[in-house]
N, C-alpha and C positions, 0 to 999 in steps of 0.2 A: 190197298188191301194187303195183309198179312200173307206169305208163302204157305202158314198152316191154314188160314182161313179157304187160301185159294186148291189147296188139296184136298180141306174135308169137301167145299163144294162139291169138286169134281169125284171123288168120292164115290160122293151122296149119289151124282149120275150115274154112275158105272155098274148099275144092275138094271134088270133089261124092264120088271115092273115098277124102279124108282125112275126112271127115263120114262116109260109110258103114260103116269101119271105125271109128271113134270109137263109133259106136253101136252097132253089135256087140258093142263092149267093154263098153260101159255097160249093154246086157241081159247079159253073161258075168261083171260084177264081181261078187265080187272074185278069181275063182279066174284070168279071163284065156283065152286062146287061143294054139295054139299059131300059128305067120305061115305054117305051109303049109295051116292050116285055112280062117282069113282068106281064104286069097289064093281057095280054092275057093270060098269061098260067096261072097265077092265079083265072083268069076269076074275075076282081076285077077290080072298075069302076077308071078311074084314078084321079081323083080328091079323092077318097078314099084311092090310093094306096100312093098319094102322102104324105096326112095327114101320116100313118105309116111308109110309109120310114123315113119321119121327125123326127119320134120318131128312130128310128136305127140309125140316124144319130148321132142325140144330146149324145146319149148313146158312142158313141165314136165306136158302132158294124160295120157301112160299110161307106163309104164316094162316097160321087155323083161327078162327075166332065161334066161339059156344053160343048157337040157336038154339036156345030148348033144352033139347034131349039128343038134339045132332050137331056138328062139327061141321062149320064149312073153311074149306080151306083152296086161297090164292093164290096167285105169283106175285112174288116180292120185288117188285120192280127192280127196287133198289139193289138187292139182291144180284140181281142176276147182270144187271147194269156194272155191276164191282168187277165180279166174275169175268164177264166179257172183257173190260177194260184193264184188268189186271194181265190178260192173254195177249191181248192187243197193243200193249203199251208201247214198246218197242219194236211194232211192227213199220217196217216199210220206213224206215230213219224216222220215225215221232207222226207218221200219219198213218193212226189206227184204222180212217173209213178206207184204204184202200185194202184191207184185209178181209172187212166184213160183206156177205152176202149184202146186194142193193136191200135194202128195208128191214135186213135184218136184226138193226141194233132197235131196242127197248123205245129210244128216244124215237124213232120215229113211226109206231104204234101209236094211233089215235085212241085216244081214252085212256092207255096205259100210267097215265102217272097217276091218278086216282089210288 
């Protein structure tokens, strides 16, 4: 991963309803939400929620895909897999798992690579 790729991610997280929603997604992966769901549990106006999901997207963090008339939008595995790994890399002389929470890397989410 890119040094810019790895800042617009983190970015992307560093306001407090694009983290809210990120994380929503990331207890919803891999099936996703639809954005009028979002926007209620978040209690976040959707023409607001839309503007910050845009930023998650661009960042490569979750991808939206068109049902209908509604938007659902998930975590990008792969994404956030970059992310992590790109932080980690040079952790702890070349062994990344001793940095990360027990279970908290991507790979070991059952269903998550869907």
């Amino acid at each position: 991963m890119e040094t810019s790729s790895a800042i617009e991610g983190l970015a992307a997280l560093a306001h407090e309803s694009r983290l809210q929603a990120f994380r929503l997604l990331v207890r919803a992966a891999p099936n996703g939400i639809p954005a009028g769901e979002i926007a209620s549990q978040l209690d976040v106006p959707p023409p607001t929620l839309s503007f910050h999901l845009a930023h998650l997207v661009r960042a490569g963090l979750i991808d939206s895909q068109r049902e209908g008339r509604s938007v659902r939008y998930a975590l990008r595995v792969d994404g956030i897999r970059e992310l992590v790994g790109f932080l980690t890399e040079d952790c702890c002389q070349g062994r990344p798992e001793l940095c990360a929470p027990e279970g908290a890397l991507a790979q070991d989410c059952e269903g998550c690579d869907a």
